[in-house]
N, CA, C and O atoms as CSV, one atom per row, in Angstrom:
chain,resi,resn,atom,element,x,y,z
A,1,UNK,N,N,115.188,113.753,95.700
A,1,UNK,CA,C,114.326,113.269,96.763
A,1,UNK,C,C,115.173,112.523,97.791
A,1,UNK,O,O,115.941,111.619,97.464
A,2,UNK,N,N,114.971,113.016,99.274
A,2,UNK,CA,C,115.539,112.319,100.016
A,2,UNK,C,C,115.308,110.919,100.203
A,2,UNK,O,O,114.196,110.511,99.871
A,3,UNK,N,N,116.204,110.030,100.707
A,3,UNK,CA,C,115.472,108.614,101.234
A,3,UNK,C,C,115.224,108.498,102.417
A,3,UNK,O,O,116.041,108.617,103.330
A,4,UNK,N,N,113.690,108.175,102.547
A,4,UNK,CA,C,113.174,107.448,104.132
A,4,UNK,C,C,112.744,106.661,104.381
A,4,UNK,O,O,112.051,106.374,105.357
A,5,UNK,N,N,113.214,105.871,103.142
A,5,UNK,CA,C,112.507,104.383,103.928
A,5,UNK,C,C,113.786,103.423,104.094
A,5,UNK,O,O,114.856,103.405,103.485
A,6,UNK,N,N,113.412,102.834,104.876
A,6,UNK,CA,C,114.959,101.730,105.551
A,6,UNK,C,C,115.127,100.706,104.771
A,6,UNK,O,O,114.393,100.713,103.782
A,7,UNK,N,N,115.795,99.880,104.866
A,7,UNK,CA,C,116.477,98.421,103.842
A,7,UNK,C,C,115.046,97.576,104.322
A,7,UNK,O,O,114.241,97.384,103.411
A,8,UNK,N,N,114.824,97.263,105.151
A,8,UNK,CA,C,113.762,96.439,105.171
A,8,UNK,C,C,112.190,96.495,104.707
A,8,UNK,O,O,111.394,95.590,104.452
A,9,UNK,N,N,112.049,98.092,104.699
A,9,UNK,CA,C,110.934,98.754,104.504
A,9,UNK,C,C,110.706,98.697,103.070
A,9,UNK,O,O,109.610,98.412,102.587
A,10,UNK,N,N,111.861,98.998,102.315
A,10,UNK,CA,C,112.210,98.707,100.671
A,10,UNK,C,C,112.391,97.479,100.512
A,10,UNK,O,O,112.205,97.156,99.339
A,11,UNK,N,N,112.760,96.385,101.381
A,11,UNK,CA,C,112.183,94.937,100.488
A,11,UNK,C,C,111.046,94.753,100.680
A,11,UNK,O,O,110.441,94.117,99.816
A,12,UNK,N,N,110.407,95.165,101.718
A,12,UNK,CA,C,109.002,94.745,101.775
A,12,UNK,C,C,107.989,95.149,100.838
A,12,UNK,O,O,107.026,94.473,100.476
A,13,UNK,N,N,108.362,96.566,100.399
A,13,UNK,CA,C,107.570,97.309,99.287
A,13,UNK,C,C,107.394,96.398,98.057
A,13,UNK,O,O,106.369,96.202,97.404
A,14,UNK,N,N,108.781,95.822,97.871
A,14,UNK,CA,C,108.821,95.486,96.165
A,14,UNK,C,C,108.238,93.978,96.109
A,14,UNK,O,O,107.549,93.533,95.190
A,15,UNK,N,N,108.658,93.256,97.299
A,15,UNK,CA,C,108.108,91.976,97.140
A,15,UNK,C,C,106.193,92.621,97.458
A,15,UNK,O,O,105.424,92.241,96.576
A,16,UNK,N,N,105.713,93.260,98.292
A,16,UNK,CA,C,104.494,93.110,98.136
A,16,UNK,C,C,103.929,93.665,96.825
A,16,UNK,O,O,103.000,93.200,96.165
A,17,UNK,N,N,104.813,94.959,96.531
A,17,UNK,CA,C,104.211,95.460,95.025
A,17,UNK,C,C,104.444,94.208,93.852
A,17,UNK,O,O,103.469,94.116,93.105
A,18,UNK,N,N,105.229,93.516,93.641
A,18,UNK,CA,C,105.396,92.347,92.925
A,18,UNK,C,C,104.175,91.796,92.728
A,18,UNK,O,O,103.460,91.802,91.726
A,19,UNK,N,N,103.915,91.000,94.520
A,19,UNK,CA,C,102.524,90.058,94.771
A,19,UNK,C,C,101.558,90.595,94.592
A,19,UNK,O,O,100.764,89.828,94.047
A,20,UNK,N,N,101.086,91.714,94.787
A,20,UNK,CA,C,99.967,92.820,94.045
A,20,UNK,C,C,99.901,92.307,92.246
A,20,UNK,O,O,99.286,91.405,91.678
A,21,UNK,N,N,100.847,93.368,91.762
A,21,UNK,CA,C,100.571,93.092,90.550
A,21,UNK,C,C,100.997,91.540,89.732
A,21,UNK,O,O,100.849,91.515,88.510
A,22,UNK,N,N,101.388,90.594,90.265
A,22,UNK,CA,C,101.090,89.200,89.755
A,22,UNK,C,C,99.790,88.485,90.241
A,22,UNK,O,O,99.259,87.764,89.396
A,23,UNK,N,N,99.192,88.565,91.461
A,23,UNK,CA,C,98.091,88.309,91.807
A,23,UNK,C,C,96.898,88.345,91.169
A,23,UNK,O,O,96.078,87.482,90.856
A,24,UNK,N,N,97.004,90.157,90.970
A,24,UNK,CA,C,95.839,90.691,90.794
A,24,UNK,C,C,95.747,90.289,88.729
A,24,UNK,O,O,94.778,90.090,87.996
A,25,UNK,N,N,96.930,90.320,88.513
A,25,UNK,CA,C,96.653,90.550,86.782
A,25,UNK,C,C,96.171,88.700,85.937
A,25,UNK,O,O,95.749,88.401,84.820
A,26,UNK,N,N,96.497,87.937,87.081
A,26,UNK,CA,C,96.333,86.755,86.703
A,26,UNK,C,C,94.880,86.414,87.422
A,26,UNK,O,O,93.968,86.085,86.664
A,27,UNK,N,N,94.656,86.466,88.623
A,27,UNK,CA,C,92.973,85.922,88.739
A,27,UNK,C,C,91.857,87.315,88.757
A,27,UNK,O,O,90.762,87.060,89.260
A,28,UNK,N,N,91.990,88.242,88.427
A,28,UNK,CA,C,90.895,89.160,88.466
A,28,UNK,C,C,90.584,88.442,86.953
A,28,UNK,O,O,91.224,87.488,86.513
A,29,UNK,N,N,89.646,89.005,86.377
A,29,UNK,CA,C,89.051,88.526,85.062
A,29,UNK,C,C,89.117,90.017,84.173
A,29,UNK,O,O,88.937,91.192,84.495
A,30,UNK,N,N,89.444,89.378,82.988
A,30,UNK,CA,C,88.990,90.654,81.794
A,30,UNK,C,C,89.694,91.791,81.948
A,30,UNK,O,O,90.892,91.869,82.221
A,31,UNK,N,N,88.764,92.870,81.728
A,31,UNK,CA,C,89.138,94.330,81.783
A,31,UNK,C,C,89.140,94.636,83.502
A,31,UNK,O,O,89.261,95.843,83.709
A,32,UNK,N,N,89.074,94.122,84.296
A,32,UNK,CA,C,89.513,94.373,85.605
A,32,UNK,C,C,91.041,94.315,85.918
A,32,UNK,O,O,91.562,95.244,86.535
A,33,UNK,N,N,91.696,93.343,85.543
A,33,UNK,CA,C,93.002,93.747,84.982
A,33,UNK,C,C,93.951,94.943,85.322
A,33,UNK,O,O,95.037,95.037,85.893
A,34,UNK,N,N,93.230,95.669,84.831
A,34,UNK,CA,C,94.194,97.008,84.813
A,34,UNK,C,C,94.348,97.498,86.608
A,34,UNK,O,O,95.059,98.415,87.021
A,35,UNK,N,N,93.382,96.507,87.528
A,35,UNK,CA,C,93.982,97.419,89.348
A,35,UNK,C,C,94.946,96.771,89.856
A,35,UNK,O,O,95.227,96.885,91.049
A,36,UNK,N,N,95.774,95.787,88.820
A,36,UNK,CA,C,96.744,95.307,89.059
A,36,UNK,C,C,97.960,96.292,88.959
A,36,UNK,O,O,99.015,96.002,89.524
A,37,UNK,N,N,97.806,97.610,88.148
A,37,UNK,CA,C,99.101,98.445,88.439
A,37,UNK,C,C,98.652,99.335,89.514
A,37,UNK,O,O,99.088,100.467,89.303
A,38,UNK,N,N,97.857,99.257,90.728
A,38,UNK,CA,C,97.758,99.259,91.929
A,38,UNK,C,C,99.185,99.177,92.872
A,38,UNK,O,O,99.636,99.948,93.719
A,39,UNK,N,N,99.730,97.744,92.267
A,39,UNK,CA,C,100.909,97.598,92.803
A,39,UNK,C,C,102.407,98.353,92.219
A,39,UNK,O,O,103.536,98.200,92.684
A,40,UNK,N,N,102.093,98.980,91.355
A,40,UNK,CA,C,103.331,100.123,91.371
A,40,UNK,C,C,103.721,100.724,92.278
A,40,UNK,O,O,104.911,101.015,92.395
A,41,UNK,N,N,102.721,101.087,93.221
A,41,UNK,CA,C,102.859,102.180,94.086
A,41,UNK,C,C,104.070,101.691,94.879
A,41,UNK,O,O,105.173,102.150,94.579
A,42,UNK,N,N,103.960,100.815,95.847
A,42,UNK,CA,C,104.813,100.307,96.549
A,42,UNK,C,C,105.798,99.885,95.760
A,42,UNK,O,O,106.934,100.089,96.188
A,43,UNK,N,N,105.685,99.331,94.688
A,43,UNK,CA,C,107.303,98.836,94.082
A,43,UNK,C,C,108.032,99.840,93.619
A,43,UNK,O,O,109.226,99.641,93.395
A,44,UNK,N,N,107.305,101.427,93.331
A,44,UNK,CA,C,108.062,102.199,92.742
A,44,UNK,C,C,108.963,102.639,94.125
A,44,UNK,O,O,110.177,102.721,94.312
A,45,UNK,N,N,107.756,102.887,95.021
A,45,UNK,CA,C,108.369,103.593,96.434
A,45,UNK,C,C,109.790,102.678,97.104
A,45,UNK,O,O,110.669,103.119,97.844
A,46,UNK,N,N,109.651,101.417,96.602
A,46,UNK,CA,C,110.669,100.519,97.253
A,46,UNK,C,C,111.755,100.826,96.712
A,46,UNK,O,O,112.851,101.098,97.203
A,47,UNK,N,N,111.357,100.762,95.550
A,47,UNK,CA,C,112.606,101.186,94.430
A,47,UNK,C,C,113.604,101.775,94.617
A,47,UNK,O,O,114.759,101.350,94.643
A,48,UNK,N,N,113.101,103.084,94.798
A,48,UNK,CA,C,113.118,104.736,95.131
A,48,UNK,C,C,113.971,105.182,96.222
A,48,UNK,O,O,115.059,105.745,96.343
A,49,UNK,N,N,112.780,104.572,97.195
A,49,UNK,CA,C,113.493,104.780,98.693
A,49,UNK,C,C,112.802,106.014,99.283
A,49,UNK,O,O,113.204,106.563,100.309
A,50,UNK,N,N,111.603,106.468,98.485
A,50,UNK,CA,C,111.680,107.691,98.982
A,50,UNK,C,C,109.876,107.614,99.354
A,50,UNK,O,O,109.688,106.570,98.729
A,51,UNK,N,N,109.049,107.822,99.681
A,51,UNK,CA,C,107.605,107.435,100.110
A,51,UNK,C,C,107.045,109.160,100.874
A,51,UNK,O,O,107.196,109.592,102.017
A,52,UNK,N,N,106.468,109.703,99.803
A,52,UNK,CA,C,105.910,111.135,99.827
A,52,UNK,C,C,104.622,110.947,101.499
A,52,UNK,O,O,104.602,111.818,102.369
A,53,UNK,N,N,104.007,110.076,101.542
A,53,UNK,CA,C,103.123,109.937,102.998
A,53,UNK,C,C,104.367,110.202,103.936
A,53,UNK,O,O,104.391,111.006,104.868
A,54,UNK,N,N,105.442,109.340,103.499
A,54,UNK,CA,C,105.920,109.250,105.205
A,54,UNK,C,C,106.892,110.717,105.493
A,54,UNK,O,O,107.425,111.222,106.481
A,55,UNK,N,N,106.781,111.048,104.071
A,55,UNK,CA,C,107.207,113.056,104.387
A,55,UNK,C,C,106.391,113.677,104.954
A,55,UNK,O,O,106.724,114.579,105.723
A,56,UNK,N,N,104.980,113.329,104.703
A,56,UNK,CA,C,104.096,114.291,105.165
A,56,UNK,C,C,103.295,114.320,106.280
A,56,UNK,O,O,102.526,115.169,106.731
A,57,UNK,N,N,103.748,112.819,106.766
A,57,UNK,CA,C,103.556,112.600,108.439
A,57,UNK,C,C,104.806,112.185,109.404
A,57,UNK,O,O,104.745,111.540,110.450
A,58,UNK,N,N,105.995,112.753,108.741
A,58,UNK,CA,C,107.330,113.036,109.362
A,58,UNK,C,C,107.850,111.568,109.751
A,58,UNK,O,O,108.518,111.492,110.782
A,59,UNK,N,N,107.646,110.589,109.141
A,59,UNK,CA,C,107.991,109.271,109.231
A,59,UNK,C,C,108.831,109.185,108.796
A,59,UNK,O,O,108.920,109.553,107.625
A,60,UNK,N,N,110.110,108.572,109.568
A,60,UNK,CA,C,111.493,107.973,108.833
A,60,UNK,C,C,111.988,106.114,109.292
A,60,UNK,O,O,111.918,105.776,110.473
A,61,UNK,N,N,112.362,105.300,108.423
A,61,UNK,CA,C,112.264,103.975,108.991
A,61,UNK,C,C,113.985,103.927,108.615
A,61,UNK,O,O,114.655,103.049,109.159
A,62,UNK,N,N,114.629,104.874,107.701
A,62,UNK,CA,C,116.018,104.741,107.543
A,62,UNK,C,C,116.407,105.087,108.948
A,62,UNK,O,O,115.787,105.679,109.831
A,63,UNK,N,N,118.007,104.376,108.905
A,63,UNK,CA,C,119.213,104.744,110.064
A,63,UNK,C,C,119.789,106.624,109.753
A,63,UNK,O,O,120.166,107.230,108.751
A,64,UNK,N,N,119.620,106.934,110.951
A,64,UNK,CA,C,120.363,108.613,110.651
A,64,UNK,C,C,121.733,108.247,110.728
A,64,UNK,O,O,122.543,107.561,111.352
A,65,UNK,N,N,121.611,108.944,109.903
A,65,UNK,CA,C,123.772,109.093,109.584
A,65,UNK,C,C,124.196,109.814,110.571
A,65,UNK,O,O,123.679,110.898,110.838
A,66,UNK,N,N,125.494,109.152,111.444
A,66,UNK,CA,C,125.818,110.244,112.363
A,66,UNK,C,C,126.633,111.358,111.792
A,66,UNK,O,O,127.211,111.049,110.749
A,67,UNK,N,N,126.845,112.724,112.268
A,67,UNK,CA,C,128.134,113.753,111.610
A,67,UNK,C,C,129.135,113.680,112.054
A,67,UNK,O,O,129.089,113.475,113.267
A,68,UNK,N,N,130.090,113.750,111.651
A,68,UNK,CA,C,131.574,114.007,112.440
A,68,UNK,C,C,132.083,115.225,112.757
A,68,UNK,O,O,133.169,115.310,113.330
């Protein structure tokens, strides 16, 4: 998988996927719980580097490499 998301775009993912799933798993109540891995999404994508939407609406937030 290529990468398209930029250095900033990938910290932002993981710190918000973080605050997602610490948020949500500590004050939701009970068996609600579980829409706290909600926040995977973004922490995986941060992770990764790679974010399948922004393939499929031709979005790139990385720097293009120039060729020589």
């Amino acid at each position: 998988m290529p990468v398209n998301e930029g250095k900033l775009d990938r910290m932002i993912r993981v710190v918000l996927g973080l605050v997602i799933i610490v948020v949500l798993a500590v004050f939701l109540p009970g068996a609600s719980k579980w829409w706290a891995l909600l926040g995977l999404i973004p922490l995986i994508t941060g992770i990764t580097g790679f974010c399948g939407l922004y393939t499929v609406l031709g979005i790139r937030t990385c720097p293009v490499k120039k060729q020589s």
